[in-house]
Residue, then its C-alpha position, 0 to 999 in steps of 0.5 A: x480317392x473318391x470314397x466319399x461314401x464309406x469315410x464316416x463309417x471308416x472313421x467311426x470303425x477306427x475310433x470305436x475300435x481305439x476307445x475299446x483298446x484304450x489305444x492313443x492314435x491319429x487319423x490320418x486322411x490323404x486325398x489323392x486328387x478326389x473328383x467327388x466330395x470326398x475333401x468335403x467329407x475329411x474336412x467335417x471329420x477333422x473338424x469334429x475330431x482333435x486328432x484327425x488329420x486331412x491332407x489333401x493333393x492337388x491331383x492323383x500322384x499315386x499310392x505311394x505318394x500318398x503313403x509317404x505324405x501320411x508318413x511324413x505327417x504322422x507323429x505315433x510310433x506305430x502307423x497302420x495303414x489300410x484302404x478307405x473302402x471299407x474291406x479292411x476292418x478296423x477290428x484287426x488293428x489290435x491284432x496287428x499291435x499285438x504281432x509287433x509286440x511280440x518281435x516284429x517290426x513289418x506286419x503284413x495282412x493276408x487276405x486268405x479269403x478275397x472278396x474280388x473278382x478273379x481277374x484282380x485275385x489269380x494275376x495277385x496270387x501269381x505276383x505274390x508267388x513271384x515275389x517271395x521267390x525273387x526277395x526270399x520275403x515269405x508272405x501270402x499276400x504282398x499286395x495287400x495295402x493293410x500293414x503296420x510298421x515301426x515309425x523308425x522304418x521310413x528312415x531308412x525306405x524311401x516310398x516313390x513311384x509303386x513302391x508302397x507294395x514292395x516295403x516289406x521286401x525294402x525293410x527286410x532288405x536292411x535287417x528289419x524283421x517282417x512277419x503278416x497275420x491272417x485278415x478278414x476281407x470284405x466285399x466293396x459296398x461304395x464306390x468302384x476299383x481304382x485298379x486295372x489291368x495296367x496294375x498287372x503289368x506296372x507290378x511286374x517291371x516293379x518287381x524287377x527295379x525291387x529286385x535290383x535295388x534290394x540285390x545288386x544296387x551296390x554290385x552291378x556287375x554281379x547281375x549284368x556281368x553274370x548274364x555278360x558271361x552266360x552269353x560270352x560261354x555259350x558263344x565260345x564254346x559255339x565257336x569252339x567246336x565250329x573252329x574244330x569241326x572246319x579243322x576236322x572235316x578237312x583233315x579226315x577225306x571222307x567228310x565234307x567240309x565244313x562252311x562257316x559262312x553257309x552254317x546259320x550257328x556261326x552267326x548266332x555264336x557271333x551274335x552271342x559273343x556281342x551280346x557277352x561283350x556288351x553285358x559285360x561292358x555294360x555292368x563295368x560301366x554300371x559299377x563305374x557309375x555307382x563309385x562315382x554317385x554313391x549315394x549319402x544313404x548308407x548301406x547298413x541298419x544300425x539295431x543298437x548302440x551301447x557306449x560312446x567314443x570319448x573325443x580324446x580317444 
């Protein structure tokens, strides 16, 4: 979006690094609701060049619109993809290749060094952390838009909404193998951040939906009915001493006796109780939706198939 200053030089970048490595590969522009002239600049260079392909949206639609229209329109085995403004560098794309090569079918980039100012890289760098501790998906850098992929991926990964940062958790969720190797980042020389603070926020409620799906999507109740329980053992156990403490302090004579209606915690044990109940309500009603709506996806990723059943078998 609006980068209509740094497509030529990209363009070049890429197609100099493909003839060097002798690489086979389609340009792919996607222009998400440019306000400048940036369609006018991919127009020229699909023009001039058989395999550059532009597409262009009617409005901004968001990343992982744009991804999944790339996506969709590519034709190689392997689809790499990166920003168009110039701080990734085409030189690493054989590198990436060569990661794949080796076992690997997600290669996330790792930006060691950032050219970005602190208010984008320390809430990334936390981000980052929580991710890799909620998906057990070990890398450095999930934000960072320079990845590569087997073609085959988005077959099984739907890309909607903001969940283009999140395709390495989906793939490894489906037994994908995803590794990242260190990149170089350069500082912006045209144009300005699509991001703001809203990212931040936006991240985090994503990080939560990745965390259901990828975890729980088929077993609700493991999560909802586990926090019902939390809830419903502490209210119990709350209650408990609170119905012991009224026997005890009216059996033993020098004890003042003990008011539930006049103690604050019998009311919180209460309200825990309720809260137990309707998590646990809640997770049965969440399983009784998913047996009903189950989906024609499938839960698995088939690696490989040797042999076929005969139909008289």
């Amino acid at each position: 979006m609006d980068e209509e200053l740094s497509l030529p030089e990209l363009h070049e970048r890429i197609l100099s690094t493909c003839e060097q490595k002798e690489l086979d590969a389609q340009i792919i522009f996607v222009d998400d609701g440019s306000t400048d002239r940036s369609w006018s600049v991919m127009q020229t260079l699909a023009e001039r060049h058989e395999k550059t392909l532009a597409i262009r949206f009617r409005r901004n639609f968001g990343k992982a619109a744009a991804l999944a229209a790339g996506f969709a329109a590519c034709q190689g085995e392997i689809v790499i993809t990166m920003d168009a403004d110039l701080q990734d560098d085409p030189k690493e794309i054989p590198r990436f290749i060569e990661k794949l090569d080796s076992g690997y079918d997600v290669v996330s980039g790792w930006k060691r060094v950032r050219h970005d100012p602190w208010h984008k890289v320390f809430p990334s760098r936390v981000f980052n952390w929580l991710v890799s501790r909620l998906t057990g998906v070990k890398l450095h850098d999930h934000n960072c838009g320079f990845k590569a992929y087997r073609r085959e991926i988005f077959e099984e990964v739907r890309l909607y909404g903001e969940r283009h940062r999140f395709v390495p958790v989906l793939a490894a969720a489906h037994g994908w193998r995803v590794g990242e190797i260190e990149v170089e980042h350069h500082a912006r020389e045209h144009g300005s951040s699509k991001y703001g603070v809203s990212r931040i926020l936006k991240g985090f409620l994503d990080l939560m939906t990745i965390y259901l799906l990828t975890s729980f999507s088929s077993r609700p109740l493991h999560l909802i009915g586990g926090f019902g329980m939390l809830f419903f053992a502490l209210g119990g156990a709350g209650m408990t001493y609170l119905s012991l403490m009224w026997c005890v302090t009216r059996l033993v004579d020098h004890w003042e006796a003990l008011h539930l209606h006049e103690t604050a915690i019998f009311y919180y044990c209460m309200l825990t109780l309720l809260l137990g109940a309707q998590f646990l309500l809640a997770g049965l009603l969440a399983e009784l939706f998913v047996s009903r709506t189950q989906s024609a996806e499938q839960g698995y990723s088939v690696c490989e198939r040797i042999g076929e059943i005969s139909e008289d078998a």
